[in-house]
C-alpha positions as CSV (number, residue, x, y, z in Angstrom):
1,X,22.1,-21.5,29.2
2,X,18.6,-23.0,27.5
3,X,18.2,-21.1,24.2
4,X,15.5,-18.2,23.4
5,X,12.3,-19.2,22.0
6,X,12.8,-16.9,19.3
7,X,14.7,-19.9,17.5
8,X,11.7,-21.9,17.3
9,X,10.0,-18.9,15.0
10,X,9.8,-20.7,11.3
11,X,11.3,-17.6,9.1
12,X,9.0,-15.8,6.7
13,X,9.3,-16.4,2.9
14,X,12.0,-15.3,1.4
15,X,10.4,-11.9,-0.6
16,X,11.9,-12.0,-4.4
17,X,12.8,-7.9,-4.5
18,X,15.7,-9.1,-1.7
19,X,17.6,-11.0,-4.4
20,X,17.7,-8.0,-6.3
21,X,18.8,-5.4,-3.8
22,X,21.7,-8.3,-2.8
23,X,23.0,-8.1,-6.8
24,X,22.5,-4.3,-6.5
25,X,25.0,-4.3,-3.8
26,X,27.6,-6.8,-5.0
27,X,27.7,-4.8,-8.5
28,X,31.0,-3.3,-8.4
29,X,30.4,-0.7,-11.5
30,X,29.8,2.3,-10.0
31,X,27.4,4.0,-12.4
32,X,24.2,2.0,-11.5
33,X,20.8,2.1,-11.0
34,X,18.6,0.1,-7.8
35,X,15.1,-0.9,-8.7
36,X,14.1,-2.6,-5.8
37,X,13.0,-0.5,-2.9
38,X,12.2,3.3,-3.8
39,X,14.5,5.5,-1.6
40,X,16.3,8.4,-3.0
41,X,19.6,8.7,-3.1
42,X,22.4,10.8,-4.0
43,X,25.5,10.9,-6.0
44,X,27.3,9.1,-3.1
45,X,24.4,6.6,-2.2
46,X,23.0,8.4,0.3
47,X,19.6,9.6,1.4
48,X,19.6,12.9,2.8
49,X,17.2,14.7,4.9
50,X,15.1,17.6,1.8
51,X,15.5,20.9,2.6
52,X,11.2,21.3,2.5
53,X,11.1,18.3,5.0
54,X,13.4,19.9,7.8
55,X,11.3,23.1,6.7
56,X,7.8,21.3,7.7
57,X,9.6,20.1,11.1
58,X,10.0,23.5,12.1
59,X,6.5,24.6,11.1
60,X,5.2,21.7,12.8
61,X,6.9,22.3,15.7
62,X,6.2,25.8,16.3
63,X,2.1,25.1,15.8
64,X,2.1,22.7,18.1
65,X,0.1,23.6,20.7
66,X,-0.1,20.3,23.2
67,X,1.1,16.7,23.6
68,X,-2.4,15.4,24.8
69,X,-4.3,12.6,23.7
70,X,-6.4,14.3,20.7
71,X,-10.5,13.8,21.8
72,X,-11.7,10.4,20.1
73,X,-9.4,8.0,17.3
74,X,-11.1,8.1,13.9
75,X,-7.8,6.3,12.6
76,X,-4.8,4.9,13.5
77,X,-1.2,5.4,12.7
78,X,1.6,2.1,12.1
79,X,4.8,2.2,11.9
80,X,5.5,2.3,7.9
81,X,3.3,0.2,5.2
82,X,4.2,-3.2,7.3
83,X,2.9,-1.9,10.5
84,X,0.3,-0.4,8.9
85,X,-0.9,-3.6,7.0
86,X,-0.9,-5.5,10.1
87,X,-2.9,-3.4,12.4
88,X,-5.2,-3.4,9.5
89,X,-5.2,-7.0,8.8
90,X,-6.0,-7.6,12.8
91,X,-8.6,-5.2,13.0
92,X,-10.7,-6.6,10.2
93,X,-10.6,-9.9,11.8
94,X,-11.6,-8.5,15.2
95,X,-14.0,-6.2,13.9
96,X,-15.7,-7.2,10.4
97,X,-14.9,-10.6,8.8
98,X,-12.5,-13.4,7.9
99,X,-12.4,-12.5,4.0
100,X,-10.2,-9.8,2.2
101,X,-10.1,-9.3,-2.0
102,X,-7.1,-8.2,-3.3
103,X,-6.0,-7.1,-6.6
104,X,-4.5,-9.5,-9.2
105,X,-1.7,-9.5,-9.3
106,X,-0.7,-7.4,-5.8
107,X,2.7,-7.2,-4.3
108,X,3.7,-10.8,-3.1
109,X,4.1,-10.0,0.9
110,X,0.6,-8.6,1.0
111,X,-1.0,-11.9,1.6
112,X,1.3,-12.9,4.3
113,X,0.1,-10.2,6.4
114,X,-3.9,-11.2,6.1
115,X,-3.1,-15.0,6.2
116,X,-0.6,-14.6,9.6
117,X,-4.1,-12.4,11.3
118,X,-6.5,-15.3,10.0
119,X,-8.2,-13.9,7.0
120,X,-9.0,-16.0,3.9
121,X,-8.0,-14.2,0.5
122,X,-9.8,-13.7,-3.0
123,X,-8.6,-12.3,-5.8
124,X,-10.1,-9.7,-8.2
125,X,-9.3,-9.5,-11.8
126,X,-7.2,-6.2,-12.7
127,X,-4.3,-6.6,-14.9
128,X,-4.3,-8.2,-18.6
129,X,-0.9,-9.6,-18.8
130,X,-1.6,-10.5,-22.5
131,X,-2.6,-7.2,-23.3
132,X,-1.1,-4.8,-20.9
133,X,-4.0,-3.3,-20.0
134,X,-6.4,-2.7,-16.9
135,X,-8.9,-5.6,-16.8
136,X,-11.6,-2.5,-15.7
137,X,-14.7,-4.8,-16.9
138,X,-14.1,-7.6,-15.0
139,X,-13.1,-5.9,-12.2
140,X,-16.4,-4.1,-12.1
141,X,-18.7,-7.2,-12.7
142,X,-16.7,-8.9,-9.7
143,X,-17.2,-6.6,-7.3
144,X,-21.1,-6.1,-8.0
145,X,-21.3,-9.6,-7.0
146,X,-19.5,-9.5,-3.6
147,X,-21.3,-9.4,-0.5
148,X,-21.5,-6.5,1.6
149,X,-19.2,-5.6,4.3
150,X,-16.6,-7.3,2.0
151,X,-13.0,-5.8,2.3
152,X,-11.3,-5.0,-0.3
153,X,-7.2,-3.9,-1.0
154,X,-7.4,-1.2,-3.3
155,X,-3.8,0.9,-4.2
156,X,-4.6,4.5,-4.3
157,X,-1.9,5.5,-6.9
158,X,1.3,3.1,-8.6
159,X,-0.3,-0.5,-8.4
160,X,2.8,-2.5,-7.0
161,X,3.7,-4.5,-9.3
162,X,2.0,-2.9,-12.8
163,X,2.6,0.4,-12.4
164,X,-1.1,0.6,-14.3
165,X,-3.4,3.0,-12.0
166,X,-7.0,3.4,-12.8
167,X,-8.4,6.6,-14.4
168,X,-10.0,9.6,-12.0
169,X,-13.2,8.4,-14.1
170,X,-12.6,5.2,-13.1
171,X,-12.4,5.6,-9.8
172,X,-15.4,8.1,-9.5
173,X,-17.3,4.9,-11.1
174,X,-16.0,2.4,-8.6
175,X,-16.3,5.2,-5.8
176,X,-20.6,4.8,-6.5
177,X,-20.5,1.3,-6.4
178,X,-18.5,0.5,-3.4
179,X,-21.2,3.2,-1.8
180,X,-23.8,0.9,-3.3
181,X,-23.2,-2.6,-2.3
182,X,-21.8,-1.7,0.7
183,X,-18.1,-2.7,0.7
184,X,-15.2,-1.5,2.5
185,X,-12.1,-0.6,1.3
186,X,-8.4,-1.3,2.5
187,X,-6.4,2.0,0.4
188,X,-3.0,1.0,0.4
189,X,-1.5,4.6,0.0
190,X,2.5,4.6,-1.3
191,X,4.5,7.2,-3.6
192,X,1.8,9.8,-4.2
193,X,5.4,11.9,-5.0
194,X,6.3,9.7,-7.7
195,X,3.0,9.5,-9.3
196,X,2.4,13.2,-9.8
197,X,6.1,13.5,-11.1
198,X,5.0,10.4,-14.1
199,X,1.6,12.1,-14.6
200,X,2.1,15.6,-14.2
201,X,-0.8,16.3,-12.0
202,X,-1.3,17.4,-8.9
203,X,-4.4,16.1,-7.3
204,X,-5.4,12.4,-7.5
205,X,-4.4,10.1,-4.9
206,X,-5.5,12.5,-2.0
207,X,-8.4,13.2,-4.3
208,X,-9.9,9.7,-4.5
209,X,-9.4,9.1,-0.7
210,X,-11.5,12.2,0.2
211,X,-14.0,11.3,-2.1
212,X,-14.1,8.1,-0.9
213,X,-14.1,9.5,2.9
């Protein structure tokens, strides 16, 4: 029996944060701590279904008023961030350009998802390692000088890997120029839940999108 083509598929890089999740699971002590993937869990290590979520099912449920197609797509849904990022990372290619900036530094597996659709990747400056502070400046002086119809990878709320977020000010500030020179932005979107527990806020993430939109 001739074997599947699917063993001729190189593997992807190895992405680092797997390591970590493998020592997680070979630590025998039972009172630790993952840090690798952000899931909640309980006391026994596992990640029950919230009380509010089943709530919202039923709400959602009952309002629902038909399964047709809704009139027009003004955006599309992937399964998860991956999916997400690579109907995005296809669609630019198709539709706008062969260029996407991203933050430096961004999570590793970003670029692999714009480099697999075709799309050639800049950086922009945006953490000072040496001071531990936003490089806001530079980041501002590099994007008056891109072209427009450039896209760019923004994070909405917790920067993966800094943790270092820009200020609503900030934002508000970047929000005119993009409008300005014309660029488009890619928001990557992720644990709007875990920022408002950190900051203590309540709007932002959502906030910047709409304002944005």
């Amino acid at each position: 029996m001739p074997k599947s083509f699917f063993y001729s598929i190189s593997a992807a890089p190895q992405d680092p944060i797997l390591d970590l999740t493998l020592a997680f699971n070979a630590d025998q002590d039972r009172i630790k701590i993952s840090l690798s993937v952000c899931v909640y869990r309980d006391h026994n290590l596992k990640t029950p279904i919230l009380r509010s979520v089943k709530k919202a099912e039923v709400l959602l449920l009952e309002a629902e008023q038909s399964k047709e197609y809704l009139p027009g797509m003004a955006s599309f849904q992937g399964a998860g961030g991956t999916g997400s990022f690579r109907l995005g990372s296809g669609f630019f290619k198709q539709e706008v350009g062969d260029k996407i900036v991203l933050s430096a530094p961004t999570w590793p597996n970003h670029q692999w998802f714009f480099l697999r659709c075709g799309l050639k990747i800049e950086t922009y400056p945006y953490y000072n390692v040496n001071h531990h502070t936003l490089d806001f400046e530079k980041c501002v002086q590099f994007f008056q000088n891109l072209s427009p119809g450039t896209v760019v990878l923004m994070h909405a709320c917790c920067h993966n890997p800094t943790g270092v977020d820009w200020s609503i000010d900030q934002w508000k500030l970047l929000s005119k120029l993009f409008l300005e020179r014309g660029l488009i932005t890619f928001f990557r979107f992720c644990l709007p839940g875990i920022w408002r527990f950190y900051t203590k806020r309540c709007k932002g993430p959502s906030a910047i999108c709409r304002r944005w939109a």
